[in-house]
Structures are given as C-alpha cells and as structure tokens.
NUROSE-864936 format. One line per 10 residues: number of its first residue (from 1); for each residue x, y, z of N, C-alpha, C, O, CB. Coordinates in steps of 0.2 Angstrom, whole numbers. Glycine has a CB too. Layout:
BEGIN
NUM	X,Y,Z,X,Y,Z,X,Y,Z,X,Y,Z,X,Y,Z; ...
This chain:
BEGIN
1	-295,79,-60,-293,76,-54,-287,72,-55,-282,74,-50,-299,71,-51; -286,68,-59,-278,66,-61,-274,71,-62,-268,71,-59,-278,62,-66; -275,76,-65,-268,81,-67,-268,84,-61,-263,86,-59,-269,87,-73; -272,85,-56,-270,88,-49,-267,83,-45,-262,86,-43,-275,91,-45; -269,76,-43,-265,72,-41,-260,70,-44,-257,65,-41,-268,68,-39; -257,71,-49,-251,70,-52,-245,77,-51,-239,76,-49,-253,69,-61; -248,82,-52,-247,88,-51,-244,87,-43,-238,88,-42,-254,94,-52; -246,86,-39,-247,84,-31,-242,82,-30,-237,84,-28,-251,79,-28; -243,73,-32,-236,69,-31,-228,72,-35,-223,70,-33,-237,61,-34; -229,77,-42,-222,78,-44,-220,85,-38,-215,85,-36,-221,80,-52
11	-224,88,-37,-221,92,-32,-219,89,-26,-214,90,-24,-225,97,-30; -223,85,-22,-220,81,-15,-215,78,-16,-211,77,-11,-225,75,-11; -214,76,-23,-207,72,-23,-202,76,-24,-197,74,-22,-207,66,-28; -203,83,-28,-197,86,-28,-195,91,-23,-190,95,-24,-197,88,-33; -201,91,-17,-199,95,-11,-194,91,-9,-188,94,-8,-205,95,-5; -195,83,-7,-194,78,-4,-184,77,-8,-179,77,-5,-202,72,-4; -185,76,-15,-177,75,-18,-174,84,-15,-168,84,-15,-177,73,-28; -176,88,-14,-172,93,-12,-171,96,-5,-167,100,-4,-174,96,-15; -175,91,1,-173,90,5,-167,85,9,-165,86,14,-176,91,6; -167,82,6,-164,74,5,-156,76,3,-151,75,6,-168,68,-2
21	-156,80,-3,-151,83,-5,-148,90,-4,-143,92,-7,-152,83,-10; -150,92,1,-146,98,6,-139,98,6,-135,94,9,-148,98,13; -138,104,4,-131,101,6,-130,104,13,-134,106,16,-124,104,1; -123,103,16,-122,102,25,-117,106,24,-114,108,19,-121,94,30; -115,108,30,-110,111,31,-104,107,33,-106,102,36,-111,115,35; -98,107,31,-92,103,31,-91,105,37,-91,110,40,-86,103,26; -90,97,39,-86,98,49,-80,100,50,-76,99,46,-85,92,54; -79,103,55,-73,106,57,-68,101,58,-62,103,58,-74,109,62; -70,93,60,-65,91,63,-59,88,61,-57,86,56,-68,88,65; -56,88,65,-48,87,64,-48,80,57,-52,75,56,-43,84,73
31	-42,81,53,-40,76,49,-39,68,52,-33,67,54,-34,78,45; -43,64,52,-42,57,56,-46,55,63,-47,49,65,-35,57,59; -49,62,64,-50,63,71,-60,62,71,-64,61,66,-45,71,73; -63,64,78,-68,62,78,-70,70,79,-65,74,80,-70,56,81; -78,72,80,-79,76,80,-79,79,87,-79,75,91,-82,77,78; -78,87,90,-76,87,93,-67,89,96,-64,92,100,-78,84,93; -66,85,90,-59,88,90,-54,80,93,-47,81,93,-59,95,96; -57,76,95,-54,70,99,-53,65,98,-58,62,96,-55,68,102; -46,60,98,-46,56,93,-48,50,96,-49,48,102,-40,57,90; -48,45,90,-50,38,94,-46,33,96,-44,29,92,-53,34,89
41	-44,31,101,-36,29,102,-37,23,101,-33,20,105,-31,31,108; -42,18,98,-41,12,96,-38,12,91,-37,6,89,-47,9,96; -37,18,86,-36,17,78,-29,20,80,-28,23,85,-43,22,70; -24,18,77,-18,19,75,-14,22,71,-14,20,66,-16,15,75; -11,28,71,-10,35,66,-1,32,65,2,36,62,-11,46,72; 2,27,66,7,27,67,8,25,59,4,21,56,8,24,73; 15,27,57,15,29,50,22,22,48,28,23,48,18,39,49; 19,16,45,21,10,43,29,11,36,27,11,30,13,5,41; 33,11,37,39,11,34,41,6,29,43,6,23,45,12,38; 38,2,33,41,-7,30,38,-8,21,35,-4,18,33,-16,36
51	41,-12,17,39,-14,13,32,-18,15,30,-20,20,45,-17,11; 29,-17,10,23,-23,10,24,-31,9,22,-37,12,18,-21,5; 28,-30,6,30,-37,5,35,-42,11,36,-48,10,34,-37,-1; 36,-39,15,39,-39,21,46,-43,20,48,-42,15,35,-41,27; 48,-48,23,54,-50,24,57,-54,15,62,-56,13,53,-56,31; 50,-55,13,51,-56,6,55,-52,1,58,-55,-4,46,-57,5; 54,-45,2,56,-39,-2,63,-41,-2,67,-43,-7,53,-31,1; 66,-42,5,75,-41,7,76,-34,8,82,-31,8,80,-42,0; 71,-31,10,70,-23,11,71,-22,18,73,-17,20,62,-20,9; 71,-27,22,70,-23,31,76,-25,32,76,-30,29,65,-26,39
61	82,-24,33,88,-27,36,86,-28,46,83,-25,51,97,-21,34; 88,-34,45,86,-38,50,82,-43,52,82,-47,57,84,-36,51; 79,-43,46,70,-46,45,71,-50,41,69,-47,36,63,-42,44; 74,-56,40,74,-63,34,69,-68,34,67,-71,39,80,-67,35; 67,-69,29,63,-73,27,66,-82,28,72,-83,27,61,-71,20; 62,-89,30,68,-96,31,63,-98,26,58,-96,23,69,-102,39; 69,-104,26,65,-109,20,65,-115,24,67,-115,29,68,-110,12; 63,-119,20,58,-128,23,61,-132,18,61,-130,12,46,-129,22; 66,-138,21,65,-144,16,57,-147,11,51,-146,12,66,-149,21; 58,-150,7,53,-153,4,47,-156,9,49,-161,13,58,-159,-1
71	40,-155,10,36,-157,14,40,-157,20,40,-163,22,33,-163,11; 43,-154,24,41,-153,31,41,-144,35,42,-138,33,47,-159,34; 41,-147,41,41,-139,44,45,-140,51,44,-140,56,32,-136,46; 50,-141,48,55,-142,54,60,-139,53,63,-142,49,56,-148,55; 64,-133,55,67,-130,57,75,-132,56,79,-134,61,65,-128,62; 77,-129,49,84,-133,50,90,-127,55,87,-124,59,88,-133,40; 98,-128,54,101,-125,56,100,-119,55,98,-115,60,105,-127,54; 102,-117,49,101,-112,45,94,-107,48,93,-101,50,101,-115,38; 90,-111,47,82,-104,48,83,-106,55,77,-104,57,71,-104,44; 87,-109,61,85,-106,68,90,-100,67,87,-95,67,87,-112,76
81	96,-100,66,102,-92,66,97,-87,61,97,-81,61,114,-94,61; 93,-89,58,89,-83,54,85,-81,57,83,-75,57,86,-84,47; 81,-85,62,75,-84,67,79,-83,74,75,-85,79,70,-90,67; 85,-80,75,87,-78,79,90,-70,78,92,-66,83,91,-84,80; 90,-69,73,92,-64,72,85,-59,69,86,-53,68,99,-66,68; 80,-61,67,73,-59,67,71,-59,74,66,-56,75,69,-65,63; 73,-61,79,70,-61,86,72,-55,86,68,-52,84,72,-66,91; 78,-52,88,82,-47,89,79,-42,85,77,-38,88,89,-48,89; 77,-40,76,75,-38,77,68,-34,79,66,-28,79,77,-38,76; 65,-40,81,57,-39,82,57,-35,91,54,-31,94,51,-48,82
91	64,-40,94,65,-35,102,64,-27,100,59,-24,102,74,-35,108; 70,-23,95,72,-21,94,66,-15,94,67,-10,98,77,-23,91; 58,-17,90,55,-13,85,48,-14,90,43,-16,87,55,-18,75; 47,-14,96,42,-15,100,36,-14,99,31,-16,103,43,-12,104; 36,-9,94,27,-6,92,26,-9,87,25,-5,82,25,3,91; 27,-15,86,25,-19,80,24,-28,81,27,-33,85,32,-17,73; 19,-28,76,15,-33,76,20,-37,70,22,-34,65,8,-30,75; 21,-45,71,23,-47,65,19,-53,65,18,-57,70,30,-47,63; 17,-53,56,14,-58,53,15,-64,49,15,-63,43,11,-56,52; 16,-69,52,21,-73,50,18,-79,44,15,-84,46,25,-76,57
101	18,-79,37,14,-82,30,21,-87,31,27,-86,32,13,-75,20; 16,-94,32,16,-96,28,18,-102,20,13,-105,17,15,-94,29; 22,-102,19,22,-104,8,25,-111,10,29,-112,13,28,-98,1; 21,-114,5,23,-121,-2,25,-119,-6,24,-113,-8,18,-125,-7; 30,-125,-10,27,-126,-17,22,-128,-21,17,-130,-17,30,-129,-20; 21,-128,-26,14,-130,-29,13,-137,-30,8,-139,-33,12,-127,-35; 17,-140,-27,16,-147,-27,10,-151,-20,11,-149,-14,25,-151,-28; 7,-156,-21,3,-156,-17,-3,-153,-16,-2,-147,-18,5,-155,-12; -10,-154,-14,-16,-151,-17,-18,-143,-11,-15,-141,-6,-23,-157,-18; -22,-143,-13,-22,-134,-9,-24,-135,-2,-22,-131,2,-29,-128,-13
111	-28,-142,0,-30,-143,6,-23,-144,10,-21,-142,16,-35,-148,7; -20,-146,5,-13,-150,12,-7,-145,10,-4,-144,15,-9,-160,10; -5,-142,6,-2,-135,6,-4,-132,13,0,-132,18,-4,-132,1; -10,-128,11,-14,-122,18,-12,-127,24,-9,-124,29,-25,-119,17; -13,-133,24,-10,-136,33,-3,-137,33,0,-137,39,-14,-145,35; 1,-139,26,9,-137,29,11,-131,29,16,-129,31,15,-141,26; 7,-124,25,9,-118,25,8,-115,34,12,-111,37,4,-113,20; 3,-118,37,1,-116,44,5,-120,49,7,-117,54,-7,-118,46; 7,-125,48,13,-129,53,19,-126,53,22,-125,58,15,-135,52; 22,-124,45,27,-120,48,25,-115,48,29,-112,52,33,-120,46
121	21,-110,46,19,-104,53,20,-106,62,24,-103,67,12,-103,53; 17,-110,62,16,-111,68,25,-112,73,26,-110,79,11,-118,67; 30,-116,67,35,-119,68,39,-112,70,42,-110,75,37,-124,62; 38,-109,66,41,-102,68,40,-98,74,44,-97,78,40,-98,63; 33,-96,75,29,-95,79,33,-96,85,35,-91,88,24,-97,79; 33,-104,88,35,-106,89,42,-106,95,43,-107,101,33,-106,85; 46,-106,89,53,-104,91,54,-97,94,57,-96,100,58,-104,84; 52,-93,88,53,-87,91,50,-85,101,53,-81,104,50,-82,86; 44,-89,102,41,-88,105,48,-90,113,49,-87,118,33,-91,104; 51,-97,109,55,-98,114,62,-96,115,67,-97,119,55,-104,114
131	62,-89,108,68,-83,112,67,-79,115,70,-74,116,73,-78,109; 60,-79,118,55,-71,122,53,-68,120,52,-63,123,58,-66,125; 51,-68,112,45,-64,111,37,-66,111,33,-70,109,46,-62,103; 35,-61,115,28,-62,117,25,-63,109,26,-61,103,26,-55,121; 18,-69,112,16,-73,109,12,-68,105,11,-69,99,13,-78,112; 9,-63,108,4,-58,108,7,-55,100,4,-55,95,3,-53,117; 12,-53,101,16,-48,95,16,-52,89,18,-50,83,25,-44,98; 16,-58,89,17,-63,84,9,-64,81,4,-63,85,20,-71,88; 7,-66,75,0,-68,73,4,-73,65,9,-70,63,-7,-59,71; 0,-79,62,1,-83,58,-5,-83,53,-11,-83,54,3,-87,61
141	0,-85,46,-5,-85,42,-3,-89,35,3,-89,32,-8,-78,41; -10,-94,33,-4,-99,27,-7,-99,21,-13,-100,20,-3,-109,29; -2,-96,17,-4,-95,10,-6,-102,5,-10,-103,0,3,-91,8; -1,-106,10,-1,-111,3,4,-111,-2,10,-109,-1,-7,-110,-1; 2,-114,-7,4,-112,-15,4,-106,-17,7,-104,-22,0,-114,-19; -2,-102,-13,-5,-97,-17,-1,-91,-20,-3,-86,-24,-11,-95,-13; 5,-92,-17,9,-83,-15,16,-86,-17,20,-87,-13,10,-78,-4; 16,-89,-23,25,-91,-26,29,-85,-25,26,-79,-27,25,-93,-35; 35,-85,-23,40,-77,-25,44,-81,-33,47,-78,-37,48,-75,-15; 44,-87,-33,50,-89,-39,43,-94,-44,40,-98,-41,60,-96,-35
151	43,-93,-50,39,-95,-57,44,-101,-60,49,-100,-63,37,-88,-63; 39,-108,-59,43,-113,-64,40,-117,-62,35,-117,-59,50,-113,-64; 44,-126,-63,43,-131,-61,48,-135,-58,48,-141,-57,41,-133,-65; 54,-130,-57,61,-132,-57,62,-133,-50,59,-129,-46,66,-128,-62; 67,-138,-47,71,-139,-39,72,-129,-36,71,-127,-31,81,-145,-40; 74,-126,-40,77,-121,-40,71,-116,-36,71,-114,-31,79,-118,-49; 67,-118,-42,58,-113,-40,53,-115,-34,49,-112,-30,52,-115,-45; 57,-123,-33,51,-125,-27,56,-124,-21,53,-125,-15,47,-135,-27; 61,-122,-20,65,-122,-15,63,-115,-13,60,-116,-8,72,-124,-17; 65,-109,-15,63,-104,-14,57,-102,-12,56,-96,-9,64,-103,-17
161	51,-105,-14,42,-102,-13,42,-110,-5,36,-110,-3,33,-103,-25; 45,-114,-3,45,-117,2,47,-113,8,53,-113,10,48,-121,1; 42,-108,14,47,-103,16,41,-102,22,35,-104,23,50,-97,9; 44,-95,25,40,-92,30,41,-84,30,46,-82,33,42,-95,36; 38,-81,28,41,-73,27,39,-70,34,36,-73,39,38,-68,19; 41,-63,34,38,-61,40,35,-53,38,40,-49,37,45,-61,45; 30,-51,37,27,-46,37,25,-40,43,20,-41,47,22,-49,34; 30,-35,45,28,-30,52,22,-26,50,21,-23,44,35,-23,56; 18,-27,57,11,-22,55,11,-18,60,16,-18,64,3,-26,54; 5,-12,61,7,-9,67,3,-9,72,-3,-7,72,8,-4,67
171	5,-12,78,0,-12,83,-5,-8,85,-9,-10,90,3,-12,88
C-alpha cells in the first residue's frame, strides 16, 4: 500500500512539475511595447544623451554646477550668472526634467549636512524658479557629505564638494 501511494505522489508531482514548466510561446509584441501592439505612453522611450553625472561631469555645455561659502546656502555673485545661464539652458531643452543634488563638505554631522545639502537645493530651486522656469520641471535632492567630487581634508577639497550640481532626466 505504501509503494503505491508513493508511486502516486511521484507521478502527481511529476505531472504537476511538467506542467508548471511548459514552455509558451514567445509573444509577438513589439520591443518596449505592450501586447497587442500598443504602447504605454506613461513610460518614456525618449533616449537620455546627458552624462550621468550631470553638471558635475563638465560634460553638458550649458549646464554648470555653483558652489556655497563655508556653512551657508546663499547664492553668491558668481552662481546667480551661473544659474542664469543654467536657466537658459533648461528653456532651451523643454522635455527635460532637472534634478538639482545638493553637497557638503564633510565637516559637520550627517543630519546637518542633508538639511544644508536641501537648503541649498532649495536656494537654487529657488532662483531659477524666479527666471521662469516652471517649478514642475525642477525636483531637489541632498546628498550631504555623501557624494564628494574632490578627496582630502584640505580648503581646496571642501570648497569644491560645497555645491549644487544639476542632473537632466527625462520627462
């Protein structure tokens, strides 16, 4: 009676793993697309050029990264004409999103970094919003400490990773 109920269950289970494991026929449907043939126009096919590193790289001409005095977020001379000329070309580039990080130095602890990495986001944000770029195309985000571009301990190093880069994504 056991070797038939054993006999039993290895066959039901190996009906069962070889129906499970059928293979299917591959769908026709288009590369990206849904079935049917049609696409989903919430997802975005639009093909991103930018560096990843965005305004950090020095890769977009147009698109400059500013920098921040020592603990604050206030907008010298200098990064308003750089955030003016970043305005222009975010008019310029309409189907993009830009994301604006953020950075410290590593002085100061991680809590209060991430809240002056977010002020000057914001500080930027900000400005730009008051040369006419819509608020909507703008999104912020603060790294902190966490994303140094220059390694050290030196005036040299903290001056540089004090900053705001600008990353284009695509709408």
């Amino acid at each position: 009676m056991f070797r038939r109920f054993s006999l039993t269950m290895v066959l039901l289970s190996a009906l069962v793993l070889s129906v499970s494991c059928a293979s299917k026929k591959k769908s026709e449907a288009p590369v990206g697309g849904a079935e049917g043939g049609t696409m989903d126009t919430n997802v975005t096919s639009q093909d991103m050029s930018f560096d990843p590193a965005g305004s950090d790289s020095g890769n977009i001409s147009g698109l400059s990264t500013v920098n921040f005095e020592y603990d604050s977020s206030t907008l010298t001379s200098e990064s308003r004409r750089k955030l003016a000329e970043n305005a222009d070309w975010i008019k310029a580039n309409s189907r993009v999103t830009v994301q604006i990080e953020g950075h410290c130095d590593s002085r100061g602890s991680v809590e209060y970094n991430l809240a002056l990495g977010e002020r000057r986001a914001k500080a930027v944000k900000n400005y730009l919003v008051s040369l006419g770029i819509d608020t909507k195309r703008l999104t912020i985000l603060s790294y902190g400490e966490e994303k140094p571009i220059a390694m050290g301990d030196t005036e040299e190093a903290y001056a540089k990773n004090r900053r705001a880069n600008f990353v284009p994504l695509a709408q």
